[in-house]
Structure formats: C-alpha cells, structure tokens
C-alpha positions as CSV (number, residue, x, y, z in Angstrom):
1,X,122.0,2.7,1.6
2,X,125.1,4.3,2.2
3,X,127.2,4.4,-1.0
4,X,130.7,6.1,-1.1
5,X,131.6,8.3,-4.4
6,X,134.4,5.6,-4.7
7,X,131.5,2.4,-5.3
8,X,129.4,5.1,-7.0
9,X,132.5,5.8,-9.6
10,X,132.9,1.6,-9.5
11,X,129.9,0.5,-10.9
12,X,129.7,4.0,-13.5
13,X,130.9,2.5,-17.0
14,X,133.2,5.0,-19.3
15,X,131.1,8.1,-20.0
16,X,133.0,10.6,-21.5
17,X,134.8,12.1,-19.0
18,X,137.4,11.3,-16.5
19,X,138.5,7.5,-14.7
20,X,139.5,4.1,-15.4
21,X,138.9,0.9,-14.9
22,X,140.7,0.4,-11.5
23,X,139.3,3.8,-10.0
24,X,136.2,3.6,-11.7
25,X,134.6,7.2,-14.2
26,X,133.4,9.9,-13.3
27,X,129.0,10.7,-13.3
28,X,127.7,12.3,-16.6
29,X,124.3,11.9,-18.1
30,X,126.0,9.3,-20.5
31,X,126.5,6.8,-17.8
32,X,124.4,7.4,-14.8
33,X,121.7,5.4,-15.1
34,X,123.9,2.5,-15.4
35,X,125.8,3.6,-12.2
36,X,121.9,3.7,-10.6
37,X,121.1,0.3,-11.7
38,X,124.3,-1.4,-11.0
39,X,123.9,0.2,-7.2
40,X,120.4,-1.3,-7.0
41,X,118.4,2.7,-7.0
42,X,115.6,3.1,-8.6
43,X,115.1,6.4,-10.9
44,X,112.7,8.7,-12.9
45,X,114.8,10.8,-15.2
46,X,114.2,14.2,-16.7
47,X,113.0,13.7,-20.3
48,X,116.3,15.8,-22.0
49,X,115.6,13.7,-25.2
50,X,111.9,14.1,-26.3
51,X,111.5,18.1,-23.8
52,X,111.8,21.2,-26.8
53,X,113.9,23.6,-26.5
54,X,114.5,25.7,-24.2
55,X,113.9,22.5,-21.3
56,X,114.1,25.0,-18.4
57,X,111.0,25.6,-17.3
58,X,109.9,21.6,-17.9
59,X,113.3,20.8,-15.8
60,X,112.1,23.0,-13.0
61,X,108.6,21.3,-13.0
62,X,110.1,17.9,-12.8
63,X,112.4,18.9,-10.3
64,X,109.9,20.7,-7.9
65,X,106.9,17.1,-8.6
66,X,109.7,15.2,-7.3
67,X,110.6,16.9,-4.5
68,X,106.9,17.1,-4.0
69,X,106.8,13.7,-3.4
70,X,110.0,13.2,-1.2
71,X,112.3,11.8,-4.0
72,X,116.2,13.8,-3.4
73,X,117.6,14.4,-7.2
74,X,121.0,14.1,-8.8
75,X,121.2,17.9,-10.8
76,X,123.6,18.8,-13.5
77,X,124.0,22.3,-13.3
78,X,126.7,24.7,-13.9
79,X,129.3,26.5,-12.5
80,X,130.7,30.4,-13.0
81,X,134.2,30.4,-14.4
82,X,133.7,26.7,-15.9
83,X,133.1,25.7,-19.4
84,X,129.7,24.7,-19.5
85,X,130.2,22.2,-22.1
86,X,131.6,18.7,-20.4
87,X,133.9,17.1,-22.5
88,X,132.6,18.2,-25.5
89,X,128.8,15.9,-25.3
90,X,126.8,17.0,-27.9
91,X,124.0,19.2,-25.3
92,X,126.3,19.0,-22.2
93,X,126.1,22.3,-21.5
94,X,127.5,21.7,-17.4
95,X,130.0,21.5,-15.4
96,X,129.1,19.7,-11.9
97,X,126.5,17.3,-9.9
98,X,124.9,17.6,-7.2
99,X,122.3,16.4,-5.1
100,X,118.5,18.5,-4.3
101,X,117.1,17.2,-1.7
102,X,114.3,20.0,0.0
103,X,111.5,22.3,-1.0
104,X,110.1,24.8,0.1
105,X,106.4,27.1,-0.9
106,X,104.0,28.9,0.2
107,X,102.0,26.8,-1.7
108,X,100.1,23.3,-1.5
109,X,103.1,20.9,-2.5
110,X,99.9,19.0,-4.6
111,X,100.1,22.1,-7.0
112,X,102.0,21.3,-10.0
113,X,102.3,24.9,-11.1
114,X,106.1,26.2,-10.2
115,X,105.7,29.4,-8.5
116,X,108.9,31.7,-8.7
117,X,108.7,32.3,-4.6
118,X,109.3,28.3,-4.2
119,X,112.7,27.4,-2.6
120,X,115.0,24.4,-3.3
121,X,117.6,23.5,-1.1
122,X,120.5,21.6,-2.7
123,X,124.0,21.1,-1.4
124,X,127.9,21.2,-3.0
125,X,131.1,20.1,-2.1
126,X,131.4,23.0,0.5
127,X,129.4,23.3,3.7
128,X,128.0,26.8,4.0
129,X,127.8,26.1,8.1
130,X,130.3,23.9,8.9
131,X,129.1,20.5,10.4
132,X,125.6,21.7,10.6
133,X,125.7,21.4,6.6
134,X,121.7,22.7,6.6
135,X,122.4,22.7,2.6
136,X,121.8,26.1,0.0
137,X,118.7,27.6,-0.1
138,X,117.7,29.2,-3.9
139,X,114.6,30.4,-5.3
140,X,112.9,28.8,-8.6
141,X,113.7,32.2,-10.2
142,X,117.3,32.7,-9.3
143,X,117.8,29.2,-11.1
144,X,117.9,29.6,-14.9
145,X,120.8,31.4,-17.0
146,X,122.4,30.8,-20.1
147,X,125.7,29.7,-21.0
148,X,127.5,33.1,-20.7
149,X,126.3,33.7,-17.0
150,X,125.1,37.4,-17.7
151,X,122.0,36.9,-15.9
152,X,120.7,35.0,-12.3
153,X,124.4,33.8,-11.9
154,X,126.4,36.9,-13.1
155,X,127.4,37.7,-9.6
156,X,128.5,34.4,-8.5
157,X,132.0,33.5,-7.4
158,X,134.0,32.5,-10.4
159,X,136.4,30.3,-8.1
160,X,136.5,26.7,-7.0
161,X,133.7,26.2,-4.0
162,X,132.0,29.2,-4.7
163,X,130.8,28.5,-8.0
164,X,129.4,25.3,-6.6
165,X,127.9,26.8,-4.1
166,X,126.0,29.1,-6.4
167,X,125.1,27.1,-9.4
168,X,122.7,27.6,-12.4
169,X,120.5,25.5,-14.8
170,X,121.2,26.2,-18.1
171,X,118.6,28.0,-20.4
172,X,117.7,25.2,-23.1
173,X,119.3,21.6,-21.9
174,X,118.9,19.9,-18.8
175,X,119.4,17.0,-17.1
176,X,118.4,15.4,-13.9
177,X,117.8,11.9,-12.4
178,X,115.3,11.3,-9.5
179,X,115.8,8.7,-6.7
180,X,112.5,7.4,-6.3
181,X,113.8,3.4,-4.1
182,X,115.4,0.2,-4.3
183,X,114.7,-1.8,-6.5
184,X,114.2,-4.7,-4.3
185,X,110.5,-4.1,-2.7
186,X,109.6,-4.3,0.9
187,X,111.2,-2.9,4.2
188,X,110.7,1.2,5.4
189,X,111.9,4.4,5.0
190,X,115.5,4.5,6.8
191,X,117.4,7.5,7.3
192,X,121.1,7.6,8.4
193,X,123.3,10.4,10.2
194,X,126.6,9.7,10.5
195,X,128.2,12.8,11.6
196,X,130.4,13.9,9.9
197,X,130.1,15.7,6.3
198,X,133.5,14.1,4.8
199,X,134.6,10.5,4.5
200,X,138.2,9.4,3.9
201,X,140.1,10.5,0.7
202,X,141.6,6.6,0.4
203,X,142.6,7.4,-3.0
204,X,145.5,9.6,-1.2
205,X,146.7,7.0,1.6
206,X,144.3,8.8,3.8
207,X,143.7,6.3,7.0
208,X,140.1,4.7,7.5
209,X,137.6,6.9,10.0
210,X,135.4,5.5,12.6
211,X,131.9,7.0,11.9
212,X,128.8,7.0,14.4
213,X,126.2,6.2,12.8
214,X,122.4,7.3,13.9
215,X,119.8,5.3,12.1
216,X,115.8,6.3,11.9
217,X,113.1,3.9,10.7
C-alpha cells in the first residue's frame, strides 16, 4: 500500500493534538489505531496500559519480537530540546513518530532475550545519506533515557532534524504499534521503490510529481 501522511492524517479522528476536519489530525497514541483500521492495516500494539512501570525494557522486547518477525513499527519516542509531554496526555511523555523497520544481532533472531549489542535501524524526517536514505542505525542500549535527557541522549542535537535523528525511549511509558498486514487475506508480500524520499507538500500549492515506481512480489 502506498499511503500519503495526507490519507493517513484523513482517516485519524481528533486525538489531542493538532488538525481539523478538512486536513485531517495529527498521529498520537489516542487515535492511531483508528487511523490503522480506517486504512485497512492490521496491528499488534505495545501493551502501555496493563506493562508496570518502568515499560522500557518490555517496550524494547516487543519491539525487537516484531522486528524478529518482519513486522516495521510505528515508535513514539522523543526528541532533545522538545517537551516530552504531547499536549498534555496523561503518560505522553513524547514528542515525535517514526517508523523501525530493521534489526540487527549477533544473535539467533528466534531468541527472545534483548541483548544490548542488538541494532535497530529506524528512520526521521531527515535522510542521513541523501537519496540512499539506508535509515539510523542505534543500539538497544543507547535507546532508553528519561525525561530530562541526562543520560543515552544527553549529547544529542537539541535542534529541529537532529533531534529526530537521534531519538530516545522514555524510561517508564511507551508506546508503539506494529504492522503486522491487511486486513483483507490473500495475495503476497509486495514491496515498492519509488525513488524518491519526499512527496509533494500539496498543502502549500506544491505541483503534483511524477514518481517511478519499482514493485517486488
């Protein structure tokens, strides 16, 4: 499926934070699994209700099973120099989304057990090659701080792209939703490549694109 953030925001209900009902709302854990359904996805989500406190290490099991099995994941996470509280949500504790979509270990990806040498890769709004976009690279153990970003993320960039590129999961709440297929059953695996890393900003007159797309079943 290809899905723009402009249907993605479309079929979101109000959720807190920002939009309306012509441009659609913005993705928070209050509304995305209605976003998922409306778009036809189907999802495991991180259990940020019934997990104790702190969720961390739970949320870093869940995110390396899923990976495990080839599902890409929506993270909440957050970002130096940003609130770390969305909109005031009781337990929001983040700032930004983003998708996680590779693993790495020097382990058998059938063992459950989170080892702090594994390696996620996850990407941002910023390519850190240009067109190549091969996506950020972090170890399991450079993932977790707290709210005041004293500790894994104290030396990250404080400013817009680099704090996105550099993220952290908070310490005691998480949340995270797994892609796991359609829910209509049947067909194959399909990737796509179209080419190009940005699409049209038509929410500031920008002019339709022509994209070349590379499909492989």
């Amino acid at each position: 499926m290809w899905i723009s953030e402009d249907i993605i925001r479309k079929n979101a209900a109000p959720g807190g934070g920002h939009g309306n009902e012509r441009e659609g709302y913005e993705i928070l854990h209050t509304n995305i699994e209605g976003a998922l359904t409306n778009l036809g996805l189907k999802y495991e989500a991180f259990d940020s209700v019934n997990t104790p406190v702190p969720q961390s290490n739970s949320y870093l099991s869940f995110l390396k099973s899923q990976l495990a099995r080839g599902n890409g994941v929506v993270w909440f996470i957050m970002c130096a120099g940003d609130g770390h509280d969305a909109y005031g949500l009781p337990n929001a504790t983040y700032d930004h989304i983003e998708s996680v979509y590779g693993l790495w270990s020097n382990h058998s990806l059938s063992d459950p057990q989170v080892y702090p040498d594994d390696v996620l890769v996850h990407t941002s709004g910023y390519a850190p090659d240009g067109t190549n976009n091969t996506g950020y690279y972090r170890r399991f153990d450079s993932l977790v701080d707290t709210t005041a970003m004293s500790g894994n993320c104290s030396a990250a960039g404080p400013v817009w792209k680099q704090n996105e590129m550099y993220p952290c999961v908070e310490l005691n709440y998480n949340y995270g939703y797994a892609l796991t297929g359609l829910q209509n059953a049947g067909g194959l695996p399909v990737t796509l490549d179209v080419g190009a890393i940005e699409e049209p900003n038509i929410r500031v007159g920008a002019a339709p694109a022509d994209f070349t797309g590379k499909v492989t079943c």
